[in-house]
C-alpha positions in Angstrom: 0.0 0.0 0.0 1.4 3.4 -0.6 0.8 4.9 2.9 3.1 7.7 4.1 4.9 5.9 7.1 4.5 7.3 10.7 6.2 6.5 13.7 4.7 7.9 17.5 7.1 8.9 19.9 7.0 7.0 23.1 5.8 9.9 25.3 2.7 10.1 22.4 2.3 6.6 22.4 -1.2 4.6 24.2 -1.6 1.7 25.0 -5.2 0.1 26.8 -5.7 -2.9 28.2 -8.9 -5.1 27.9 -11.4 -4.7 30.7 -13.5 -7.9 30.3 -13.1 -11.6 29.6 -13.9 -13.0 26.1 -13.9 -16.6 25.6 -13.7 -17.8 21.4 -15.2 -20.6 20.4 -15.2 -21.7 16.6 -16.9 -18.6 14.8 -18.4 -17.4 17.7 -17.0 -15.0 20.7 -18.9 -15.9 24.1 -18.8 -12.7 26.1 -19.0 -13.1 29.4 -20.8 -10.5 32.3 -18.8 -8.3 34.7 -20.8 -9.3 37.8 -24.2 -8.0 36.1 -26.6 -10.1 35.5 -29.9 -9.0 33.8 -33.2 -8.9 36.0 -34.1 -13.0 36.3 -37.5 -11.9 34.8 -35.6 -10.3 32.0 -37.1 -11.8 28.2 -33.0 -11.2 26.9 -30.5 -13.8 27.5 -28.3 -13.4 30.2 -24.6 -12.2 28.9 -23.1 -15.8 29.0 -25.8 -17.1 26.9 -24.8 -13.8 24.4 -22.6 -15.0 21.0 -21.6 -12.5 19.2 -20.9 -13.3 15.2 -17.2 -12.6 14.5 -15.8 -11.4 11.4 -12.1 -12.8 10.3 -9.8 -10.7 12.4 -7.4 -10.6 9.6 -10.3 -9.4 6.9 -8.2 -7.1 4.1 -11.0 -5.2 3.0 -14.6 -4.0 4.3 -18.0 -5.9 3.9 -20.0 -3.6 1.3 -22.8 -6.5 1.4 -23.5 -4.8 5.2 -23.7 -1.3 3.9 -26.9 0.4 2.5 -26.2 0.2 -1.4 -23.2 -0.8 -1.4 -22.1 2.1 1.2 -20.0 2.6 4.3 -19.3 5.0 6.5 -15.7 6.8 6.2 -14.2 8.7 9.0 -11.3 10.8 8.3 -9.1 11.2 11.4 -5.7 13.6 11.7 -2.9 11.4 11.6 -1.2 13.7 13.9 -3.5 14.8 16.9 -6.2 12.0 16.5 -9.0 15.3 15.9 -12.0 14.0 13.8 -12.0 15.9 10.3 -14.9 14.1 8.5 -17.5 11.5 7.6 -18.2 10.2 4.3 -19.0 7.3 2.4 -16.9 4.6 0.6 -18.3 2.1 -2.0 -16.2 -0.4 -2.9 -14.7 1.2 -6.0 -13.6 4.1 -3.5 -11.7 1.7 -0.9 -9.7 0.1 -3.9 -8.9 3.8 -5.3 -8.0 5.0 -1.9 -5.5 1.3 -1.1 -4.0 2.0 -4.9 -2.9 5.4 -4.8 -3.2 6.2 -0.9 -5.2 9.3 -1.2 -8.5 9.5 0.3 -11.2 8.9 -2.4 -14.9 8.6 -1.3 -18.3 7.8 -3.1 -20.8 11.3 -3.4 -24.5 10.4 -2.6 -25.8 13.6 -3.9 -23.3 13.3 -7.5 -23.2 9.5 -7.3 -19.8 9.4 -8.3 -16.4 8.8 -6.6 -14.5 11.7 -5.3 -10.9 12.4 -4.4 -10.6 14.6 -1.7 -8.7 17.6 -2.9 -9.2 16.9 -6.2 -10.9 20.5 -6.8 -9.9 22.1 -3.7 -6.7 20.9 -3.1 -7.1 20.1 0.4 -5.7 16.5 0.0 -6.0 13.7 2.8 -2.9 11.3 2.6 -3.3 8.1 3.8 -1.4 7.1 6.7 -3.2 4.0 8.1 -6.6 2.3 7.1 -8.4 0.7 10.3 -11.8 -1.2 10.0 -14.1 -2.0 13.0 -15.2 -5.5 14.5 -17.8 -5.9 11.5 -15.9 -4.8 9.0 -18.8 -2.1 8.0 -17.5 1.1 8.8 -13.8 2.9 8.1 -11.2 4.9 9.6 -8.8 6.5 7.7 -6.0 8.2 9.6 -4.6 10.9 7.3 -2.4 14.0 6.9 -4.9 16.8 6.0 -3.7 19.6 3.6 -5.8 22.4 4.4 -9.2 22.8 5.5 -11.5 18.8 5.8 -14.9 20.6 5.7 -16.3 22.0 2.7 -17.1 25.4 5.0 -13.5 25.8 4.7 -12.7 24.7 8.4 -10.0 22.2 9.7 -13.4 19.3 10.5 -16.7 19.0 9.4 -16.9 19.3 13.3 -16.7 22.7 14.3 -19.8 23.2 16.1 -20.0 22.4 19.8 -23.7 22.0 21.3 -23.8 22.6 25.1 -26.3 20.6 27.0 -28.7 23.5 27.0 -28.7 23.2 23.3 -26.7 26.6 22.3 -24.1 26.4 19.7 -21.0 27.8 19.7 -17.6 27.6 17.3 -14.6 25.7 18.3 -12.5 26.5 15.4 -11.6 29.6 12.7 -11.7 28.8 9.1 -9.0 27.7 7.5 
């Protein structure tokens, strides 16, 4: 893959460490309760009776089949400080664009065509690292942002803060 390589300095560096007990079993993970057990009168099963379906841990590529039209969610992330930049959507023609030239390409809804971000702005989004989630139906792509993510011209898409008494306020200028 032609990702720019990054290295994290140990004093940047995280590590976390599993909280709860997961016992695998064939294609199935058995997850098992933290000392809390459901109400006896409860219709669910109790979290011992819980199996979970488990996708290949070493799956290459996402499971379109699980997305709506052949669509899953993309989330852009800075490589650098771990800020959110954006959501958008990958088909399947956009993951294999995005793994063959390492530049964040994504599906338009509203154009129904593939995009590469910075293709007419030239705020590109270099790929540093690809993750996938336990299903395998939603993306992360870590990148180094050129410029502003949002099409508002700011750093993310995410530059509205909501306090709980529902009043909005900026976090960040425009770019």
């Amino acid at each position: 893959m032609p990702f720019v390589t990054r290295t994290r300095t140990p004093a940047t560096a995280r590590t976390t460490t599993a909280a709860r007990t997961i016992a695998t079993s064939g294609p199935t993970q058995a997850v098992q309760p933290n000392n809390a057990l459901p109400h006896p009168d409860s219709p669910f099963p109790t979290p011992s009776e819980f199996h979970l379906p488990m996708t290949d841990p070493k799956s290459l590529s996402p499971d379109f089949s699980r997305g709506t039209n052949g669509l899953l969610p993309a989330i852009a992330q800075d490589a650098e400080n771990g800020d959110v930049l954006m959501l958008a959507w990958m088909n399947q023609a956009a993951w294999q664009a995005t793994m063959k030239t390492g530049r964040a390409t994504y599906f338009s809804r509203s154009r129904n065509a593939l995009w590469c971000k910075g293709d007419t702005s030239g705020h590109w989004q270099q790929v540093v690292e690809a993750r996938l989630d336990c299903d395998a139906d939603a993306i992360l792509l870590r990148v180094l942002q050129t410029g502003a993510a949002c099409h508002e011209n700011y750093r993310s898409c995410f530059f509205r803060t909501v306090a709980n008494d529902g009043s909005v306020s900026l976090n960040q200028d425009r770019v």
